[in-house]
C-alpha positions in Angstrom: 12.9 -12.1 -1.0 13.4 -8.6 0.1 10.8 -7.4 2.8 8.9 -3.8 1.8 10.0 -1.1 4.5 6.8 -0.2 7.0 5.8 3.1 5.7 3.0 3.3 8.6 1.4 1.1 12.0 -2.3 1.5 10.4 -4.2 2.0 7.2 -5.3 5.0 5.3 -8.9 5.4 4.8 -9.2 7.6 1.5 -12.7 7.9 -0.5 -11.6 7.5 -4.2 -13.1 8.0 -7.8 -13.6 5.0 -10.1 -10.4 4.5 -11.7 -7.2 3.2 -11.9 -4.7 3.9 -8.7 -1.0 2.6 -8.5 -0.3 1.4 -4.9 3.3 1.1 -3.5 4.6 -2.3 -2.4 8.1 -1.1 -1.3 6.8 1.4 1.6 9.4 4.2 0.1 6.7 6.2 -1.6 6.3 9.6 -0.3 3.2 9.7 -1.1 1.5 6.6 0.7 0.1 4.6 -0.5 0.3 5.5 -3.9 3.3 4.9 -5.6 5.7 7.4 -6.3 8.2 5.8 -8.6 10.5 5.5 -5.2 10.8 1.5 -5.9 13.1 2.2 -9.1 15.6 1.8 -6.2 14.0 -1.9 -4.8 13.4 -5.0 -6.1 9.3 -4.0 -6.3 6.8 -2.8 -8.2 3.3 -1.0 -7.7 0.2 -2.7 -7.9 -2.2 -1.7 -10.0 -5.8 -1.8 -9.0 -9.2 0.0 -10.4 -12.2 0.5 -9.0 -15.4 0.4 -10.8 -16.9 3.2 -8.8 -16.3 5.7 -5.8 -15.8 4.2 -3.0 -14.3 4.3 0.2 -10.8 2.2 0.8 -8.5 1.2 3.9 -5.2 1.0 2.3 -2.7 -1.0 3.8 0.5 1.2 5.1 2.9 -1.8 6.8 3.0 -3.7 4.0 2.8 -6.8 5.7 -0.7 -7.7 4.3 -1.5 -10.7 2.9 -2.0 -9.1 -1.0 -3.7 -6.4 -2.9 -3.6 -3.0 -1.6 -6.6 -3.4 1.3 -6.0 -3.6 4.8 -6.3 -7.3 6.1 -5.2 -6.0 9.6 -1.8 -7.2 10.2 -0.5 -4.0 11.5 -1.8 -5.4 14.1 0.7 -8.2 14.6 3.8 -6.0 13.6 6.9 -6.9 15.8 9.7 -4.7 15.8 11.6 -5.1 12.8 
């Protein structure tokens, strides 16, 4: 299985409107960590998630988490890859 490419060494912490948000798996979106439509060019997809109402998010960056877009903290453990 093809490994995602870091995109960053910590979350983003955005506050976000109920709804429905894309979130890149592949770490080539420009516009982390939303998709983009970069992973055209990988073997991933987005993830889709929704939220029911506005809330405040830490959206996983190194995409080394264990699943789902949220931060589970293992930029914390990232070697040098």
């Amino acid at each position: 299985m093809d490994k995602p490419k870091i995109a960053g060494n910590k979350p983003i912490v955005v506050e976000l409107s109920a709804g429905q948000y894309a979130y890149c798996t592949c770490g080539e979106s420009k516009n982390q960590p939303f998709c983009d439509g970069a992973h055209r060019t990988t073997s991933f997809q987005p993830e889709m998630f929704t939220l029911a109402e506005e809330k405040t998010v830490a959206l996983c960056t190194c995409k080394r988490n264990a699943g789902g877009p949220y931060c589970d903290g293992a930029h914390t453990k990232l070697e040098s890859e």
